[in-house]
VOKERO-395680 format. One record per atom (N, C-alpha, C): residue in three letters; atom name; x, y, z. Coordinates in pm, 1 decimal. Each point is the difference from the previous one (the first is absolute). Layout:
# residues N
NODE  aa at       c1       c2       c3
NODE ala CA        X        Y        Z
...
END
This chain:
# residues 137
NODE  aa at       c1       c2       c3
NODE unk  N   7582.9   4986.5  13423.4
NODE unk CA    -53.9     62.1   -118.0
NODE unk  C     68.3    135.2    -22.6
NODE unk  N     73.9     74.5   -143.5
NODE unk CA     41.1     36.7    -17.1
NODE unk  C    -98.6    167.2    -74.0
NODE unk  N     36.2     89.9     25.8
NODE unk CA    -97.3    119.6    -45.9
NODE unk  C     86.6     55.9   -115.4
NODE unk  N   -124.9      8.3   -110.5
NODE unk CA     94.7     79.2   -146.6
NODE unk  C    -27.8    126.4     34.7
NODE unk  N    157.7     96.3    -68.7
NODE unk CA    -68.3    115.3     29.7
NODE unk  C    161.0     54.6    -47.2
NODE unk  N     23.6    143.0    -46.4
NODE unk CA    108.2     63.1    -10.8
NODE unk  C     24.1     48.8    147.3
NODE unk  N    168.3     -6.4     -6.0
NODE unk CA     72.1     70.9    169.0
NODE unk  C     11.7    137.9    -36.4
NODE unk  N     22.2     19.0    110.9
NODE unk CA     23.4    152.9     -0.9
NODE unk  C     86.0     41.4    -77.8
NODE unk  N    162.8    -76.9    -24.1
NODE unk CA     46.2     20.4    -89.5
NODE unk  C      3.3     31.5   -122.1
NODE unk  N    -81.6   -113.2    -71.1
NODE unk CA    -35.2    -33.1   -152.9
NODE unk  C    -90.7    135.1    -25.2
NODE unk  N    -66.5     47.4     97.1
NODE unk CA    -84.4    101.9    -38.9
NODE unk  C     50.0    118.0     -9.2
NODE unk  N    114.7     50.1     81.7
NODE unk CA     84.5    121.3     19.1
NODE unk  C    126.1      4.1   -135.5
NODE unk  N     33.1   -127.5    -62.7
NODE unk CA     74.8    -18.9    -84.4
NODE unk  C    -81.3     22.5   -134.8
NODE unk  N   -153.8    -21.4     -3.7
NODE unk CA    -58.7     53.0   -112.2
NODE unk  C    -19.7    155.6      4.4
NODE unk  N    -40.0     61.4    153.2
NODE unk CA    -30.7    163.1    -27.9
NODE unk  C    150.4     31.7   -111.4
NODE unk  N     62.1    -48.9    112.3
NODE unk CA    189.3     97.9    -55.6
NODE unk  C     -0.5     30.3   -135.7
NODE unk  N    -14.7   -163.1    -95.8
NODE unk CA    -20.7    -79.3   -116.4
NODE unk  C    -86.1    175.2    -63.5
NODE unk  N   -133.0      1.2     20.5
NODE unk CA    -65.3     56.0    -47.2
NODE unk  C     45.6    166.6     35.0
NODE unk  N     59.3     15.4     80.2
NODE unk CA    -10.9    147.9     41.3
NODE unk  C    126.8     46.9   -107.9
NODE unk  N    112.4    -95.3    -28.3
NODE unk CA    158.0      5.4    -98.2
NODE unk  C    -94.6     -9.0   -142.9
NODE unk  N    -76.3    -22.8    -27.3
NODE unk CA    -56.5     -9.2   -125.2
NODE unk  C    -85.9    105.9    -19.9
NODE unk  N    -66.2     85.6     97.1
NODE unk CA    -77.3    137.9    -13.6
NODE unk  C     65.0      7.7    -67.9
NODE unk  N    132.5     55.6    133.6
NODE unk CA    105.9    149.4    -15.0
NODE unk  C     75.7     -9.0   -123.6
NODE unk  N      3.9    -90.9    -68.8
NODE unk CA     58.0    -36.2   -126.7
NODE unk  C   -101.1     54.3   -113.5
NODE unk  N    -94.0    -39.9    -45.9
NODE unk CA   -102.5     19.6    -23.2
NODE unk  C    -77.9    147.9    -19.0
NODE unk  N    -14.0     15.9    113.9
NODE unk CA   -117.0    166.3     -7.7
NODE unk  C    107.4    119.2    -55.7
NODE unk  N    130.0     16.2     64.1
NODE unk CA     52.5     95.2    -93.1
NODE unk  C     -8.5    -16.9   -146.7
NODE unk  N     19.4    -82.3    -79.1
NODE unk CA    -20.9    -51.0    -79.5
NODE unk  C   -126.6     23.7   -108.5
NODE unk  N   -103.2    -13.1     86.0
NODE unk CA   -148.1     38.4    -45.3
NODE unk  C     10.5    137.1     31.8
NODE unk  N     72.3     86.2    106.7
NODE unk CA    -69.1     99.6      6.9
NODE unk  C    102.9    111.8   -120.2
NODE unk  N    113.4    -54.5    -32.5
NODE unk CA     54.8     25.1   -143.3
NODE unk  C   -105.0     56.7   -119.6
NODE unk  N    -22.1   -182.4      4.3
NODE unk CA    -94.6     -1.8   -130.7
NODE unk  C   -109.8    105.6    -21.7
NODE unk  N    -76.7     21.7    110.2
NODE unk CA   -155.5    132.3     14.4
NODE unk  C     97.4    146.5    -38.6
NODE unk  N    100.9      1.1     28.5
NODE unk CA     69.0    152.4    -10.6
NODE unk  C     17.0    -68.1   -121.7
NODE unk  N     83.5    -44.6    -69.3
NODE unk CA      4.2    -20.4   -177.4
NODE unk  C    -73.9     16.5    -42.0
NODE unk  N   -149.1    -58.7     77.4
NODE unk CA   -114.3    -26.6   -123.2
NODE unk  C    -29.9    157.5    -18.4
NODE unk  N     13.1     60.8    163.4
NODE unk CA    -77.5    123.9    -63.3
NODE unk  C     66.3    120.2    -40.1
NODE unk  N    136.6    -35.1     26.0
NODE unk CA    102.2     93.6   -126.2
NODE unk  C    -66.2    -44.3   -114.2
NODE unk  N    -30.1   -117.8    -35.0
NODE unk CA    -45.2      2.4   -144.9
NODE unk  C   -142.2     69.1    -32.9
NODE unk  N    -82.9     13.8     51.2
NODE unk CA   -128.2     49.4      7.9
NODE unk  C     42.5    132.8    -20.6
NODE unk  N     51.2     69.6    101.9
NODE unk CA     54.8    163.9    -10.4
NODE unk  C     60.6     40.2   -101.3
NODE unk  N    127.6    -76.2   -122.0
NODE unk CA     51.2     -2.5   -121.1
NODE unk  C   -133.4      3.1    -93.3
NODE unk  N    -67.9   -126.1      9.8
NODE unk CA   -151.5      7.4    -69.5
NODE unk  C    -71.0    148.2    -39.0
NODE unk  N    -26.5     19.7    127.9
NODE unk CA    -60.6    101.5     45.7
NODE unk  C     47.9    166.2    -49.3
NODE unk  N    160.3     -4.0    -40.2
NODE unk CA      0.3    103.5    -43.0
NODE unk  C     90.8      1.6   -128.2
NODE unk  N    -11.3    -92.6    -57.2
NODE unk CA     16.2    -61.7   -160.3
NODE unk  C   -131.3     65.7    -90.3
NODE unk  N   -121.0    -57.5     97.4
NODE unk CA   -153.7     69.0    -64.9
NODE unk  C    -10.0    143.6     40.4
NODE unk  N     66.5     77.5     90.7
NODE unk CA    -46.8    142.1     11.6
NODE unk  C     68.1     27.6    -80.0
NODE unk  N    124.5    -38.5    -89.9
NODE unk CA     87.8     78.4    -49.9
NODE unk  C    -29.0     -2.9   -151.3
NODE unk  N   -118.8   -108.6    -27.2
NODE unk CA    -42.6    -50.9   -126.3
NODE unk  C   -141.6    152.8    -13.4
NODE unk  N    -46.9    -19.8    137.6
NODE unk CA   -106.0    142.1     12.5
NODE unk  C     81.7    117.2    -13.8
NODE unk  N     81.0     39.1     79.0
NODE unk CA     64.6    145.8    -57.9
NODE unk  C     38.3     17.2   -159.8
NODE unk  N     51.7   -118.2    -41.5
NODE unk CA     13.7      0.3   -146.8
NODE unk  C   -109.1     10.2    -83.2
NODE unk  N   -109.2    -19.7     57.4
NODE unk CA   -157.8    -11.7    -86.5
NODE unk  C     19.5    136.4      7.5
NODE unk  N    -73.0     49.8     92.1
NODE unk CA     21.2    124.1     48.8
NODE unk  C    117.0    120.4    -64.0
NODE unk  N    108.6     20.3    -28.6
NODE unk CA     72.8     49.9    -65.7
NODE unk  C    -39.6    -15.6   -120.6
NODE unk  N    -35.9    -81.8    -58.0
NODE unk CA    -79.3    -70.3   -142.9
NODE unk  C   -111.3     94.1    -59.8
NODE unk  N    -69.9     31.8     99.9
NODE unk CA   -119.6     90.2      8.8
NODE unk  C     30.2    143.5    -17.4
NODE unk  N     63.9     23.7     84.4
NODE unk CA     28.9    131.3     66.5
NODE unk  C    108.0     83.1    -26.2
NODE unk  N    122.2    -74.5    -64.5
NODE unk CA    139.5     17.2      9.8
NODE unk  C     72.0     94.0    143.4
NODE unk  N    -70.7    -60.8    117.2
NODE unk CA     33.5     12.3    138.4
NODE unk  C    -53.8   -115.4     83.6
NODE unk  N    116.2    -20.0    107.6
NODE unk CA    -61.2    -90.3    116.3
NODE unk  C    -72.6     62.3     91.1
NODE unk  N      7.2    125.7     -3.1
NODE unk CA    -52.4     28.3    121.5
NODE unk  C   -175.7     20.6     37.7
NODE unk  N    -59.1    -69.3    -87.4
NODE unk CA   -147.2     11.9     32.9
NODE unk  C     -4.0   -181.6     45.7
NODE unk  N     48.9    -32.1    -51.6
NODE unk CA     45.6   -186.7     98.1
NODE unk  C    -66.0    -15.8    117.2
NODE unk  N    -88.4    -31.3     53.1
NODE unk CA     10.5    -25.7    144.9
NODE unk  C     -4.0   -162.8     47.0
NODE unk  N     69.6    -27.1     82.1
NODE unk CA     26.1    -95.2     73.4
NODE unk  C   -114.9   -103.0     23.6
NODE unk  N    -29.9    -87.6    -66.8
NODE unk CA   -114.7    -74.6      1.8
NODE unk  C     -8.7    -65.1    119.6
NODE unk  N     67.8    -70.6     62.5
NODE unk CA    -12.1    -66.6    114.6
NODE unk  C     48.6     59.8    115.3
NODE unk  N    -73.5    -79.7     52.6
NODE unk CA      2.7     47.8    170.8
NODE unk  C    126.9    -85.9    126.1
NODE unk  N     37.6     68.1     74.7
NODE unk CA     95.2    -70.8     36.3
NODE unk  C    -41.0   -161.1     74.0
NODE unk  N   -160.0    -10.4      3.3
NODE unk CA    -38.6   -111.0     45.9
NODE unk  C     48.3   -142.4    -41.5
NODE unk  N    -16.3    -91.2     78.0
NODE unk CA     29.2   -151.9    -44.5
NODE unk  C   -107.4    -41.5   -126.4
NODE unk  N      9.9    -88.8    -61.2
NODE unk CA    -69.8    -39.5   -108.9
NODE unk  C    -71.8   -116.0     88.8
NODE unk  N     52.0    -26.3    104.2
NODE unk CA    -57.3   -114.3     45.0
NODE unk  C    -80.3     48.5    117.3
NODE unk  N   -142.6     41.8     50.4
NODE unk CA    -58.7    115.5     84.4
NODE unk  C     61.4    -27.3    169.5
NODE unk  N     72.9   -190.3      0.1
NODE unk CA     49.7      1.7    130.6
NODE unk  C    126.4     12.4     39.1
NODE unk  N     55.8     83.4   -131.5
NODE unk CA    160.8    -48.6     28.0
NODE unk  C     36.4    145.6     44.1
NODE unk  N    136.4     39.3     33.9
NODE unk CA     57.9     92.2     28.5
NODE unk  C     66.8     64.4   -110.0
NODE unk  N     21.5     92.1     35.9
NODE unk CA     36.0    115.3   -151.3
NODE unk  C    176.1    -60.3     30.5
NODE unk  N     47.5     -4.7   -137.7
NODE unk CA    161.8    -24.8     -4.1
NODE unk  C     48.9     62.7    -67.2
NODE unk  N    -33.3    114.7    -88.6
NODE unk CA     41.2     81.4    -49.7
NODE unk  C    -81.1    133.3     -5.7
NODE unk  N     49.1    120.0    -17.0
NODE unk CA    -32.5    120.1     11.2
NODE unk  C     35.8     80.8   -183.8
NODE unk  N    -50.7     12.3    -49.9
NODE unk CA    -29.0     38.1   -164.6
NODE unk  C     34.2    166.2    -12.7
NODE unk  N     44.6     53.7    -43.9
NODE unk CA     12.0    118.1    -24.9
NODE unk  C     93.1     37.8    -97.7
NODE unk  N    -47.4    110.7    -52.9
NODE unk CA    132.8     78.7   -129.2
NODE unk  C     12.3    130.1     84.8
NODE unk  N    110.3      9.6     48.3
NODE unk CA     79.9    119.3     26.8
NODE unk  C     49.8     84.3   -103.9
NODE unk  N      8.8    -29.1    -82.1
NODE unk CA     63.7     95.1   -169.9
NODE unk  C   -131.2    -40.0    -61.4
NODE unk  N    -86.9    138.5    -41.9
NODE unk CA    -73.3    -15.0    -98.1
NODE unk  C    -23.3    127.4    -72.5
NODE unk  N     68.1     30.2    -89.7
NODE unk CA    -29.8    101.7   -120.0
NODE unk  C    -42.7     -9.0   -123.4
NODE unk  N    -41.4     86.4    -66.9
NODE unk CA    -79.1    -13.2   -166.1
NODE unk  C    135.7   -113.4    -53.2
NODE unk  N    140.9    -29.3    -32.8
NODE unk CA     39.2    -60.5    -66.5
NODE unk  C    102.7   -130.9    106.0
NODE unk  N    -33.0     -1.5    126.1
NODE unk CA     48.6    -71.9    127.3
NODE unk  C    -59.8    -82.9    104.0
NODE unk  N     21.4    -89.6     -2.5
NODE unk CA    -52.8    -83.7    165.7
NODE unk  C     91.0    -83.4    -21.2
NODE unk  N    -36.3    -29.3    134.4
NODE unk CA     72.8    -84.8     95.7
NODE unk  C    -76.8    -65.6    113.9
NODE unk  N    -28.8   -143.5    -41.3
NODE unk CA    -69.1    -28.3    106.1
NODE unk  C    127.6   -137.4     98.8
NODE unk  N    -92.7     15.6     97.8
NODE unk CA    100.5    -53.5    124.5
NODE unk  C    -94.6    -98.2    125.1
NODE unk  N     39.2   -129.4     14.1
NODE unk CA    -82.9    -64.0     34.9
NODE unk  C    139.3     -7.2    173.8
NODE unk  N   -106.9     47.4     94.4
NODE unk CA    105.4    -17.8    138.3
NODE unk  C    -85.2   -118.8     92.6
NODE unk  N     74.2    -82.2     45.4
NODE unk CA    -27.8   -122.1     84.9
NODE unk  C    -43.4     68.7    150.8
NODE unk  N   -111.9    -60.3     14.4
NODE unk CA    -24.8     21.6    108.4
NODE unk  C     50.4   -111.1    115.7
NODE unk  N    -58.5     37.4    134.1
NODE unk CA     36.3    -39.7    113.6
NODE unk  C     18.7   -182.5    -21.0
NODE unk  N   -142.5    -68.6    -21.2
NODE unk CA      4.0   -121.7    -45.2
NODE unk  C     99.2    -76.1    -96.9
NODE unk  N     18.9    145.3    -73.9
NODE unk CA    112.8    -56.5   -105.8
NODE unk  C    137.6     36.3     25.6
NODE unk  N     -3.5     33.0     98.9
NODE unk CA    162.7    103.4     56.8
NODE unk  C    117.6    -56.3    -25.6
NODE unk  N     -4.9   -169.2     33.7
NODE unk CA    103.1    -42.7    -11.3
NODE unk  C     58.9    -62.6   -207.2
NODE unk  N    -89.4     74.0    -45.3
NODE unk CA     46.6    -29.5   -134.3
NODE unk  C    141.4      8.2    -32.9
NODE unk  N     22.0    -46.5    -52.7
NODE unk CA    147.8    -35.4    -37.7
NODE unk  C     14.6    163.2   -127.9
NODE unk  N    -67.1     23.1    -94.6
NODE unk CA     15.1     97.4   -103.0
NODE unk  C    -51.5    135.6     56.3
NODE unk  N    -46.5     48.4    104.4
NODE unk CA    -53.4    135.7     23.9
NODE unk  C   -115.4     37.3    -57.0
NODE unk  N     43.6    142.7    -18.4
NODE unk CA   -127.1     45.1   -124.5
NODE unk  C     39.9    -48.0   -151.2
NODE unk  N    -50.1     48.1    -54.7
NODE unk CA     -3.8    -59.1   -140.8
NODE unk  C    -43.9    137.2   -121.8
NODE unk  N     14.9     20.2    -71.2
NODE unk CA     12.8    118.6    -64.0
NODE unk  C     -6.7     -7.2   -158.7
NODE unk  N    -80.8     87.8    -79.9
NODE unk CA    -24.1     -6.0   -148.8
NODE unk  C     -8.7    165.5    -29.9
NODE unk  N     51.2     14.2   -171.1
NODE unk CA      5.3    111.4    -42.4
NODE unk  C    -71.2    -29.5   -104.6
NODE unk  N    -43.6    121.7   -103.6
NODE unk CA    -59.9    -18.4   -118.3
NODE unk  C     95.1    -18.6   -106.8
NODE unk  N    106.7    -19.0     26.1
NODE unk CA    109.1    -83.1   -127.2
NODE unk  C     56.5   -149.3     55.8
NODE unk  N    -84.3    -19.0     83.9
NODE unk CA    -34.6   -147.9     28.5
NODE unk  C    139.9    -89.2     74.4
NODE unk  N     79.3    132.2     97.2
NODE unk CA     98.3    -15.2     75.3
NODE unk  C    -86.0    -76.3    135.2
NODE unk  N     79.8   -112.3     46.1
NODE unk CA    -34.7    -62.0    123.1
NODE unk  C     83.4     40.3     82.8
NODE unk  N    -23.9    -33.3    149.4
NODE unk CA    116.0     41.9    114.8
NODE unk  C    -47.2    -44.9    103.2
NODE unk  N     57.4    -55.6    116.0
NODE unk CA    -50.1    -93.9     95.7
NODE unk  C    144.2     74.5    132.0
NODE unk  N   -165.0     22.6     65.9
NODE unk CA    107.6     53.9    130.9
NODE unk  C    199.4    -81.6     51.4
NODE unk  N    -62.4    -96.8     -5.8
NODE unk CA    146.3   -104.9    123.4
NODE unk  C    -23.9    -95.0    -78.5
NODE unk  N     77.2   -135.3     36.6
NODE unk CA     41.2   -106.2    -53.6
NODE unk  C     29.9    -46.9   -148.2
NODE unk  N     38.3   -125.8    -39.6
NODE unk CA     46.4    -29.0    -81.1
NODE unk  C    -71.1     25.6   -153.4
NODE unk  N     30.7     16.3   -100.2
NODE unk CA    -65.8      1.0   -129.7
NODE unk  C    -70.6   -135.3    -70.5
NODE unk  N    107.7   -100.8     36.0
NODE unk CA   -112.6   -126.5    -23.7
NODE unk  C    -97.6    -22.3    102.2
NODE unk  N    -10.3     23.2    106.8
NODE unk CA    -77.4    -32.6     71.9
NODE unk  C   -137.9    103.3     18.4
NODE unk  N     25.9    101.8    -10.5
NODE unk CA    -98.3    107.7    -70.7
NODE unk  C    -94.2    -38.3    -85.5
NODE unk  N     76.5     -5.8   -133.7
NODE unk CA    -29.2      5.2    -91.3
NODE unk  C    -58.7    110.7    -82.0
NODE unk  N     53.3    122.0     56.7
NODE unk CA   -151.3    134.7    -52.6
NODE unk  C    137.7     82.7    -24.4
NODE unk  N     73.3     31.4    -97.6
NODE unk CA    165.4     93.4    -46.3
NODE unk  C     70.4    -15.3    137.9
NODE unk  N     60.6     84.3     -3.8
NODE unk CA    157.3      9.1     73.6
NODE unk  C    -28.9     41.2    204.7
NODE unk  N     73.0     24.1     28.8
NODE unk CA     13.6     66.6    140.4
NODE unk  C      3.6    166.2    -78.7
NODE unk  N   -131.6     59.5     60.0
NODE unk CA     54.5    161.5      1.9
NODE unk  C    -81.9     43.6     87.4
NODE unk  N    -49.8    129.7    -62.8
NODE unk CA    -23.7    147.6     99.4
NODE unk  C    -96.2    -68.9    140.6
END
């Protein structure tokens, strides 16, 4: 009488199988979460820049503007991936600047950068792949 059953083989030839298909795989996905949330952070300061413009609207200055959001996740369990701030802010100036944090370190575009004449600028990498203006400051 004969016993069914996988050999040791057949079973070590599926880990391999499966372990060549992670490593293929998870970089891949872990791409995609840094894209998604470059796009969230673009989002994110498309609408502050729509608020400083309200704001100038009002006032004919940015500088009573304040920064509506918090550097927190939108999601209460996730980790912060970006850090929000305007470093240039005067009655007829800002500049806001979205910098990647640790989680997001390995972003391909850096920080990311907006003016109030609606100049983009993206720390490193390519312009199509960005997508947010040119390589600058």
């Amino acid at each position: 009488m004969r016993i069914k059953g996988f050999t040791l083989i057949e079973l070590m030839i599926v880990v391999v199988i499966v372990a060549i298909l992670a490593e293929i795989a998870l970089p891949s996905y872990q791409e995609s979460v840094r894209k998604n949330r470059r796009a969230q952070a673009k989002a994110d300061m498309t609408e502050l820049a729509q608020g400083f413009e309200r704001q100038y609207t009002v006032d004919r200055s940015y500088t009573n503007f304040a920064l509506p959001f918090t550097n927190s996740p939108r999601d209460p369990g996730a980790a912060v991936a970006y850090i929000i701030s305007a470093p240039v802010l005067a009655a007829k100036t800002y500049t806001l600047r979205v910098t990647p944090t640790s989680i997001q370190g390995a972003d391909r575009c850096g920080k990311l950068q907006l003016d109030q004449t609606g100049v983009k600028f993206h720390e490193k990498g390519d312009d199509e792949t960005c997508g947010w203006g040119t390589v600058g400051p």
